[in-house]
C-alpha positions in Angstrom: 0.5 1.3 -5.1 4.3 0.5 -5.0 4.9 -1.5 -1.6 6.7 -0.1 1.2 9.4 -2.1 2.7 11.4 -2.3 6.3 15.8 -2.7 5.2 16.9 -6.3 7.2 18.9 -4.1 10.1 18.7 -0.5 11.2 22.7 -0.2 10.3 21.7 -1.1 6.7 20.7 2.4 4.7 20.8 1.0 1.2 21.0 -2.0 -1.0 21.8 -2.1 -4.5 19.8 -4.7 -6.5 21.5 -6.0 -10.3 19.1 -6.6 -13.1 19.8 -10.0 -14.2 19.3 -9.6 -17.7 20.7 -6.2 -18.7 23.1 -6.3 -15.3 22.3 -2.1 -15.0 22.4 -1.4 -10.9 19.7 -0.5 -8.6 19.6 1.2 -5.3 17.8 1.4 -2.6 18.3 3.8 -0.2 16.2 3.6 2.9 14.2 7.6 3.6 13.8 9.3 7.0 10.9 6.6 8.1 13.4 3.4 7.7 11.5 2.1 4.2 12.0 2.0 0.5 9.8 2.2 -2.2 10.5 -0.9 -4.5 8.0 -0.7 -7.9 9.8 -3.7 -9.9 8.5 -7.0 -8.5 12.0 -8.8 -8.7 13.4 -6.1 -7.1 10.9 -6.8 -4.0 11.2 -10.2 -4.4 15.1 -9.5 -4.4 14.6 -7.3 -1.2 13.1 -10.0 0.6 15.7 -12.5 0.2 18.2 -10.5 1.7 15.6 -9.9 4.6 13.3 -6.8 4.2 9.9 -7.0 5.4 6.3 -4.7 5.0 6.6 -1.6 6.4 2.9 -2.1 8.0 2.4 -5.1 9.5 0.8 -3.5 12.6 -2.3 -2.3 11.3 -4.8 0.4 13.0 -5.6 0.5 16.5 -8.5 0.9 17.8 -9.8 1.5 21.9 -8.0 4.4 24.2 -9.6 7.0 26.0 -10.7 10.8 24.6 -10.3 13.8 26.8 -14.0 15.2 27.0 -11.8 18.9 28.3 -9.7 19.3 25.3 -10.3 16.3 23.0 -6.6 14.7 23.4 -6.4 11.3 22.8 -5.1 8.9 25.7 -4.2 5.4 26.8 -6.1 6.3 30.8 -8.9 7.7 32.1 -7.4 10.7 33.2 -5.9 13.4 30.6 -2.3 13.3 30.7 -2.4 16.9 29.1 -4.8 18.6 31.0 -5.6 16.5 34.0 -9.3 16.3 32.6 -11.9 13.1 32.6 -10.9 10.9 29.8 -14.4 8.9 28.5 -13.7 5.3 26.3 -13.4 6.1 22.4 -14.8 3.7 20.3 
């Protein structure tokens, strides 16, 4: 799976990365989400240099409350979408 990287600065929306041997041009032009898909390993190694970083570094959260009325998922105990009793979802 082709890693998923973060551009240095939200002002940046593409970087062009030259192959050192054959000198053809690269680019990297960040999607609708803010990341680029780099497959060549210089490239990503490349990327990094200049300051990209993993697109998921915060992982899955766990914890929150579940509405036990219509199953919406919140941060309190009482539904913010129906005003409903929210129980702790493991």
């Amino acid at each position: 799976m082709a890693p998923k990287l973060c551009l240095p600065d939200g002002a940046v929306r593409g970087i062009d990365i030259q192959g050192a041997q054959t000198g053809t041009v690269t680019s990297y032009t960040a999607g609708r989400d803010g990341t680029v898909t780099v497959d060549n390993p210089q490239h990503e190694r490349a990327l990094r240099e200049y300051g990209a970083f993993p697109s998921a570094l915060g992982g899955h959260t766990r914890g929150g409350y579940r509405c036990s009325d219509c199953g919406f998922g919140a941060f309190f105990t009482t539904c913010s979408r129906c005003g409903g009793t929210c129980r702790r979802d493991n």
